[in-house]
N, C-alpha and C positions, 0 to 999 in steps of 0.2 A: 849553608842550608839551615843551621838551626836560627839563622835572624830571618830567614822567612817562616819560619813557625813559628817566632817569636810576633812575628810584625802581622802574619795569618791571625794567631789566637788574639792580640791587640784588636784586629780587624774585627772578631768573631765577636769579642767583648762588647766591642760600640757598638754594633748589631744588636749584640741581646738589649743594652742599655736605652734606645733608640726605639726599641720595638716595646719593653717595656715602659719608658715615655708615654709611645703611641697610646698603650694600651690606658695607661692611666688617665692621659689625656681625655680620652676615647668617655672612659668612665665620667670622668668628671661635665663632658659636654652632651652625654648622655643624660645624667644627674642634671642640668639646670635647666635641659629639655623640656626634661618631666615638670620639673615644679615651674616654668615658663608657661607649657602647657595646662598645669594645674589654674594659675590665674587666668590663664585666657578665658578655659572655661567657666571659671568662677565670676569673672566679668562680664563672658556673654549671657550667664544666666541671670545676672545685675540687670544688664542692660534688655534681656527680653522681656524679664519684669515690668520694667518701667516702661518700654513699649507696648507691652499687655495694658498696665493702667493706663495708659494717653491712648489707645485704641476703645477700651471700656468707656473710660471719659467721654471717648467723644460720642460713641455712641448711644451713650446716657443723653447726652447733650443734648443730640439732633433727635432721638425720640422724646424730650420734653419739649422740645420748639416745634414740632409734628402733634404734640397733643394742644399744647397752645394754639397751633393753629387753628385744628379741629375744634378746638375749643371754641374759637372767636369764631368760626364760620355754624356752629351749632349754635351760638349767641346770637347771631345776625337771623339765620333761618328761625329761630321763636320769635325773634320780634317779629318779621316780619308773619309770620304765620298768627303770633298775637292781632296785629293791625290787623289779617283780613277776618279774624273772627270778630271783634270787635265790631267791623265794619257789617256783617251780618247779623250782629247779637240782637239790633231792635227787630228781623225779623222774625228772627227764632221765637224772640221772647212775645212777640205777637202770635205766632204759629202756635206757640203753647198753650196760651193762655185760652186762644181760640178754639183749641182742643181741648184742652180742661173744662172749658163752658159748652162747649161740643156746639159752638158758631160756627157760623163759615164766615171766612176770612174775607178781607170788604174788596 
């Protein structure tokens, strides 16, 4: 009888010991969790950064190629709106003149 209490509290020993492990284990996989999960974070907020500026960039971009455009299509619209006054300006400048002299116009 007394080697099965002996061999029982042996048994009871590697129990605590085993359970103790666990726990320390436990602890230490808990601990690199944390700071594993600390970079993750620290990484995604790296990296949304940097998708922030490549998303600003671009949308810098395509609103300077949007005023460019505008640009060159409000270039195109004065010339040509220069050409038709031009192409009016001897009348006017007869129309004036004719009016300044208070003539009628031939």
């Amino acid at each position: 009888m007394q080697k099965v209490w002996e061999e029982l509290k042996k048994i009871e020993a590697q129990a605590e010991q085993i359970q103790t492990d666990a726990k320390d284990k436990a602890k230490l996989i808990t601990t690199q969790a944390q700071k594993d999960a600390e970079k993750l974070l620290a990484n995604s907020r790296t990296y949304a950064e940097e998708e922030s500026q490549k998303c600003f960039q671009a949308v810098v971009d395509q609103a300077n190629q949007d005023r460019e455009k505008k640009l060159a299509d409000n270039e195109r619209t004065a010339t040509k709106l220069r050409a038709q006054a031009e192409k009016h300006m001897d009348k006017a400048v007869t129309a004036v003149v004719h009016a300044v002299l208070e003539e009628t116009p031939p």
